[in-house]
N, C-alpha and C positions, 0 to 999 in steps of 0.2 A: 429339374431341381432348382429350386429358387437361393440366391446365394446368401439368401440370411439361413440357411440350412448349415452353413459352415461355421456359425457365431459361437459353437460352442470349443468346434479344435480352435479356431482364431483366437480364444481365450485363454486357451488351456496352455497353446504357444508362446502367449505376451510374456512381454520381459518384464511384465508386474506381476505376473500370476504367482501364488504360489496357495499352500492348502491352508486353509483359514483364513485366509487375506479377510480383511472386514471395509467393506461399502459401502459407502454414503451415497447411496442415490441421488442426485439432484431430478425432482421431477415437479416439472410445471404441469401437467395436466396433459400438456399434447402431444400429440401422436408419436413424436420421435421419443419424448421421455419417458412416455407410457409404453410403447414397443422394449426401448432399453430395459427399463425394469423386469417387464415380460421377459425376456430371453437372461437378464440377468440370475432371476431367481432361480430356472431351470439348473443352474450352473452347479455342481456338486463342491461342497468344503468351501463354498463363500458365506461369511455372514454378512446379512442386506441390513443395510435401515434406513428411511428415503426421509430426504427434506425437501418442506417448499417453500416458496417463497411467494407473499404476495405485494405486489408493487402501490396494490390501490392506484392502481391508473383507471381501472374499468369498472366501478362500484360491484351491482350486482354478478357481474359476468367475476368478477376475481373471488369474489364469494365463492361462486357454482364450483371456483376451479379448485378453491381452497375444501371444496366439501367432498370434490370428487376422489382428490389425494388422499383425502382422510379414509375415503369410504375402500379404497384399494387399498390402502394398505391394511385396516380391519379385515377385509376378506381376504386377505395371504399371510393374517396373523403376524403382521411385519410392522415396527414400532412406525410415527410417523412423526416429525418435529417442524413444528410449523413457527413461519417469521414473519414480520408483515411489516414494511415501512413506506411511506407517500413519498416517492420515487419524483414525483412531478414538485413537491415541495422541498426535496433535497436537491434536486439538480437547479433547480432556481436558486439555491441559499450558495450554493459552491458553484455559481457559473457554470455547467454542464449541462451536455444536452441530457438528452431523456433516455438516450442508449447509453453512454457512457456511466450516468450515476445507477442504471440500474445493474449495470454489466457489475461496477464499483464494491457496490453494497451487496449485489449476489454473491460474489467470489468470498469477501471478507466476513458475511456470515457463515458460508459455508465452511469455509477454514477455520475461524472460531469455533465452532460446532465438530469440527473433525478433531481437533486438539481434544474439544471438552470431554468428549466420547472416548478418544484413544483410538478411533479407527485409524487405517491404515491411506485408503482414499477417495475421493469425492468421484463418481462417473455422471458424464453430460453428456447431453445427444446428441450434440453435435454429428452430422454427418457429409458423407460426398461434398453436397451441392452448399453444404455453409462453408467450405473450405473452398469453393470457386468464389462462393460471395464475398468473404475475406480477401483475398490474394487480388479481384476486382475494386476492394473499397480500398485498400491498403495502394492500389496504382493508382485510384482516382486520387485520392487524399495526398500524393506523394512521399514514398518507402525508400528506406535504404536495402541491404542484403538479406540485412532480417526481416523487412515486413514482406519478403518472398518467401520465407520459411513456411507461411501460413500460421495452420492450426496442430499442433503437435500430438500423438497418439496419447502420448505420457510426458508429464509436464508438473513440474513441481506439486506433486499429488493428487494431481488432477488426470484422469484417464478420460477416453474417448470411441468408447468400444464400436461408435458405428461409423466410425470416420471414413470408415472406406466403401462404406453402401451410399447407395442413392439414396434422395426422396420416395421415386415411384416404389423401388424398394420395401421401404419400411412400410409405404402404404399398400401396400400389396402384401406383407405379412401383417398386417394389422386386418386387412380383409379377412385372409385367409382365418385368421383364429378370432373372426369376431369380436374384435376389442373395443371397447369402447372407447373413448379420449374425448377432450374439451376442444372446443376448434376457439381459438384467439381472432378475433374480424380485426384486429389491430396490424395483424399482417400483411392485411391489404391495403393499410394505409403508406400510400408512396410519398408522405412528407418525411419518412424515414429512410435515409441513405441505404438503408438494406434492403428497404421493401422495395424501393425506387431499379434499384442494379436487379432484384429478383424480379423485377416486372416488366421491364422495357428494356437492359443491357440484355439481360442473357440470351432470351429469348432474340430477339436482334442479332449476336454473336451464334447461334444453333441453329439459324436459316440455313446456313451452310452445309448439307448433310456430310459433307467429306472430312469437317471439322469435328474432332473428339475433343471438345473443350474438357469436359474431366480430365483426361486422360491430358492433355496439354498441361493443365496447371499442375498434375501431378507431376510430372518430367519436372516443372518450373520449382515444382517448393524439394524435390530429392535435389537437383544442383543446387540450389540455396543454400539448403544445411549442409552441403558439404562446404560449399564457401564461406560460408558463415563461419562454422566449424576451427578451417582455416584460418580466418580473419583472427580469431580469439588466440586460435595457439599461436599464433605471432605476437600476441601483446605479453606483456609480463603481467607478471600477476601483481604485480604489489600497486600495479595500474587502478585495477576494480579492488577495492576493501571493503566488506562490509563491515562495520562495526559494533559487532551483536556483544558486548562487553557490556555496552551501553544500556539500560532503561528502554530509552525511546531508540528505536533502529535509525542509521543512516547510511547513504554510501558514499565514499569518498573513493576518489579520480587521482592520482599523483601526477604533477605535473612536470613530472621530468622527463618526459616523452609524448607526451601528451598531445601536444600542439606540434609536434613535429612527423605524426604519424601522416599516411595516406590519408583523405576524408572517408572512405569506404570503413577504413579501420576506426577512424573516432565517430562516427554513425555507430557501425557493431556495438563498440565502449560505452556510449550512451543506454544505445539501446538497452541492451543489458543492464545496465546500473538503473534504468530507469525499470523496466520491469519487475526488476529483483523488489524495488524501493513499493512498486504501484499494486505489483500481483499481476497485472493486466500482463496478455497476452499478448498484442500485438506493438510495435517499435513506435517511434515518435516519427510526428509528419518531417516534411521536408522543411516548414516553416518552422517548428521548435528545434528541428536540428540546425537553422543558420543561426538561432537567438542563442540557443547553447557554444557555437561557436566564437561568436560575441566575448564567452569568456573568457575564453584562451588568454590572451593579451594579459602584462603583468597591469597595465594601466587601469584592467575591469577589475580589481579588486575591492571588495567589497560589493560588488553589482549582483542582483538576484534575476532570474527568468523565472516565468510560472508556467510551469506545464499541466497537462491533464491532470484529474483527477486530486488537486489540490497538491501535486508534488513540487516542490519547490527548487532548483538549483540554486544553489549561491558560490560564489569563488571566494576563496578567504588566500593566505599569501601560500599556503603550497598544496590545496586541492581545489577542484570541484565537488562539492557536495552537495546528496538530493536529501530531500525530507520531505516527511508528509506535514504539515504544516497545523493540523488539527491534531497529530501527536505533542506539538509545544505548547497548547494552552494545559492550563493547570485551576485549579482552585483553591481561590484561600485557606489557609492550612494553619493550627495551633502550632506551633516550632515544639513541642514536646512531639508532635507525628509526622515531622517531617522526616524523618529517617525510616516511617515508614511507606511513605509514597515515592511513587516513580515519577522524579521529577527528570526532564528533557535533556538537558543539559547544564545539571549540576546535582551532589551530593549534599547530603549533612552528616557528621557523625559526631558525636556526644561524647566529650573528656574530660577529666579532672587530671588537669594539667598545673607544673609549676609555671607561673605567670611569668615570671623576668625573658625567660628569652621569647617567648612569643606577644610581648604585649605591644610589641610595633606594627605587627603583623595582620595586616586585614584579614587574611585566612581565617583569623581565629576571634568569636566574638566573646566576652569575657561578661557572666550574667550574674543579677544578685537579685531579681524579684523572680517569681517561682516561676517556674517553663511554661507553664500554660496562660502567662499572663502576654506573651510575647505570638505574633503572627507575622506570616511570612504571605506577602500578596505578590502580585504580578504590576511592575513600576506603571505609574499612569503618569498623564506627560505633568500633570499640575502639583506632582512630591515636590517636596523642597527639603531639605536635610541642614540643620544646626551644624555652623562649621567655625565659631569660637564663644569665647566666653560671652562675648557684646549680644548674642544670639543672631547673629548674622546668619540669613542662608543662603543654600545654594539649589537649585535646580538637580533633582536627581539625574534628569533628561542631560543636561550639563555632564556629570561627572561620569556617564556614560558614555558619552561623546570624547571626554578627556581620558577615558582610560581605553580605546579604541573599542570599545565594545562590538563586534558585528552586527552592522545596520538591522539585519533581518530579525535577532534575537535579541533588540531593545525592549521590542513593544513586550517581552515575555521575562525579563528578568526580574529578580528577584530582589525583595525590600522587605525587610524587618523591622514592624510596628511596636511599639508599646504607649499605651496612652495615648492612641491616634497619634503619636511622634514617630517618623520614622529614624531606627537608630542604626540600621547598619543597612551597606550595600555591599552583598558578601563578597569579598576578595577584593575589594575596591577601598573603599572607605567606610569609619565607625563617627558615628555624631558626634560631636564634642561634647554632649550632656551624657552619652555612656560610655565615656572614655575612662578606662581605669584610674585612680585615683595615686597621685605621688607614694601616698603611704604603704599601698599594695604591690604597688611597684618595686620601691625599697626592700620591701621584707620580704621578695621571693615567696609569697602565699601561694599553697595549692587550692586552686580555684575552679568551677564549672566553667567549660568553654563548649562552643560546637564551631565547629570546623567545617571550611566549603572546600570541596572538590570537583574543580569544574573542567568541562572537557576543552580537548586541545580544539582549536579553530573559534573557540569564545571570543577569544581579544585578537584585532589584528594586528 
C-alpha cells in the first residue's frame, strides 16, 4: 500500500477540514502540484479552483507550463486563474534575489485572489523533502527558534496537504496514475541555495544509511514549535500589535520589555512581527536580527533597518515598527478624493465648521476656491512654502525636519497645491497667502475646512 493511499483519511482528519471548505489550488505545472490537485479533487464536499503563476523566468518553457494548467483544469471542468509577472525584473528593482521576490509575489497574489473569490484556502505542495531543504537553508543562513519550526501544515490559510510524503512518493503516485506534469530544468540549476543543499548537502548527509534525516528534522521542527510556542506565551501581548485600524497595515513592538527580554525571546517577537508584516514563512537571518537589535537603545531613535522583501523596521520613541515600504507611496490626488483613497499614514475628512476656535489650528485647512482646484502630492526635497507677507520662504524639507517628522515618512508626506503654490503641510503648517483673513476670523463664519488625522509614531 503506497502511503499517498491515506491522503484522503489525512484530509478528512485535518484541523482545516470541514464540508464545503473551498480551495485554491496553487499549481505550477510540477509534479508535486499536479499530484496535489490530483488527489485533491478526489476529496468529497471540497470546492477546487487552481491558480498559476507564471514568473517569465523561462520564456517558452513558462508558456508550456501556463498552457498545461489551463488544459488540466479544462479537462476536470475546474475554473483556472492565471497571473504572470517578470520575477527577474522585480527582484532587481527591490534588491532581492530571484527566490525571495518570486516566493513574494506568489504568496501576495495568491492571497489577493483568495479574498477576491471568498475561498476559504490556498493548498501548496510543498512536501517531506522541501521541509528538510528549509530547516537546511534556514541553518545555513543562520535561524533563531522559529526558523526550526520549518514549513507549517496550516498557516495563515495556507494548507500543505503533502507535507508529510516524500518526493520518491509523490513520484511514484504520479507513475502509478499516469499523470502527466511539466518538469522545470531550473531545478537543476545549483546557483540557487535550494537547488544547491538539494544536490550536494542532502545527498552528502544520506551516505549515512543509519541516519533518518526526515525523520531527524521532524523530531527538530515538533520541539521547535513547542519552544517557540513557549517563547510567545511568555511575552505580553500588547508586545506584538498589529495595527489593522489603519489603511495601510503595520506592526508595532512596545518597548517596555522589550529590550529587556531573553535574545531567544526577541528573535521569536521579531520573527513574528515580521512574518505577520511580509506573509513570508520562514523568520529573519541572524544578520537582520543583530541590525534589529541595534534598535533597542533609546539613542536609535529615529533609525530605520531594511529587511527582506522591502519590510522596513523603524524605531520612533515607544515602539518598533515594520512596514512594507511600497504600501507608503501614494499618487497625486484632487483634495476633493482624497477621503476617498487609502492614504499610509494620514486621513482627510470634510467639514463645515465655525472658523474662530479652530483657525490657529494646523489640523484644519480653511478653503475658498472650489475643491478640485486644490491637490494633494507627496513632499519633494525642492517645495518651499510662503511664510509671511514679504513672500519669504521656507523649505518644506525644513519644516519637516522642525516639526520632528519621522525620517523614514519624509520622503512620503503630504503637501497641498493650488496654483503650483504649495499651501498647506497638513498638521504642521498653512502658507501665509492661505491664511484666513482678519475679517473671517472676527465674525465667527461657518466655513469649508478638511481636517488631517494622522497616525501616532508620525512625529517623534
Amino acid at each position: 500500500m503506497s502511503p499517498l493511499d491515506t491522503f484522503s483519511t489525512d484530509v478528512l482528519s485535518a484541523s482545516w477540514y470541514r464540508p464545503g471548505c473551498k480551495i485554491l489550488c496553487a499549481c505550477s505545472g510540477g509534479v508535486d502540484s499536479t499530484v496535489m490537485f490530483h488527489l485533491l479533487q478526489q476529496i468529497p464536499d471540497l470546492e477546487i479552483r487552481i491558480i498559476h503563476f507564471n514568473h517569465e523566468l523561462r520564456g517558452e518553457a513558462s508558456i508550456s507550463d501556463k498552457e498545461f494548467v489551463q488544459e488540466m483544469g479544462d479537462r476536470y471542468n475546474i475554473e483556472v486563474y492565471q497571473a504572470a509577472e517578470n520575477i527577474q525584473t522585480y527582484a532587481s528593482k527591490h534588491g532581492l534575489s530571484v527566490e525571495e521576490a518570486g516566493s513574494h509575489r506568489r504568496r501576495t497574489v495568491f492571497t489577493e485572489k483568495l479574498k477576491e473569490i471568498k475561498f476559504d484556502m490556498i493548498a501548496t505542495g510543498q512536501h517531506l523533502d522541501d521541509q528538510v531543504e528549509t530547516i537546511l537553508m534556514n541553518l545555513y543562513q543562520g535561524t533563531g527558534v522559529k526558523g526550526l519550526t520549518g514549513i507549517g501544515k496550516y498557516q495563515n490559510q495556507i494548507i500543505r496537504p503533502l507535507l508529510k510524503y516524500s518526493r520518491s512518493e509523490i513520484m511514484t503516485y504520479a507513475e502509478k496514475h499516469s499523470l502527466n506534469y511539466c518538469r522545470d530544468m531550473s531545478n537543476n540549476d545549483i546557483a540557487y541555495l535550494r537547488n544547491n543543499i538539494r544536490a550536494k548537502l542532502i545527498p552528502f548527509l544520506n551516505n549515512d544509511e543509519a541516519t533518518d534525516l526526515p525523520h531527524l528534522i521532524q523530531e527538530l521542527t515538533d520541539q521547535s514549535v513547542d519552544l517557540n510556542n513557549m517563547l510567545l506565551r511568555a511575552v505580553e501581548h500588547s508586545d506584538n500589535k498589529e495595527d489593522s485600524a489603519i489603511p495601510k497595515r503595520k506592526i508595532s513592538l512596545g518597548m517596555d520589555k522589550l529590550a529587556d527580554y531573553f535574545s531567544p525571546i526577541q528573535k521569536a517577537i521579531f520573527d513574528r512581527a515580521f512574518q505577520t508584516i511580509s506573509s513570508k514563512s520562514q523568520g529573519l537571518s541572524e544578520s537582520h536580527f543583530k541590525a534589529l537589535q541595534t534598535l533597542l537603545p533609546e539613542h536609535s531613535i529615529g533609525r530605520a533597518v531594511q529587511l527582506p522583501v522591502e519590510v522596513l523596521a523603524y524605531r520612533d520613541r515607544r515602539h518598533i515598527r515594520f512596514i512594507i515600504k511600497a504600501d507608503f507611496e501614494w499618487e497625486m490626488v484632487q483634495m476633493k478624493h482624497a477621503n476617498d483613497n487609502s492614504f499610509p499614514f494620514f486621513g482627510f475628512s470634510f467639514h463645515e465648521l465655525t472658523l474662530n476656535p479652530y483657525v490657529k489650528s494646523a489640523d484644519y485647512f480653511w478653503y475658498t476656491s472650489p475643491d478640485d482646484m486644490y491637490t494633494f502630492k507627496m513632499s519633494d526635497d525642492g517645495d518651499k512654502m510662503c511664510v509671511d507677507a514679504s513672500g519669504n520662504t521656507i523649505s518644506v524639507k525644513q519644516i519637516l525636519q522642525e516639526a520632528h517628522v519621522a525620517p523614514h515618512l519624509k520622503q512620503f508626506y503630504p503637501v497641498l497645491v493650488l496654483d503650483n503654490e504649495i499651501v498647506w503641510v497638513p498638521g504642521i503648517r498653512t502658507s501665509f497667502s492661505a491664511l484666513v483673513d482678519v475679517d473671517h476670523s472676527e465674525k465667527s463664519d461657518v466655513m469649508q475646512c478638511i481636517k488631517v488625522q494622522i497616525d501616532e509614531g508620525t512625529f517623534e
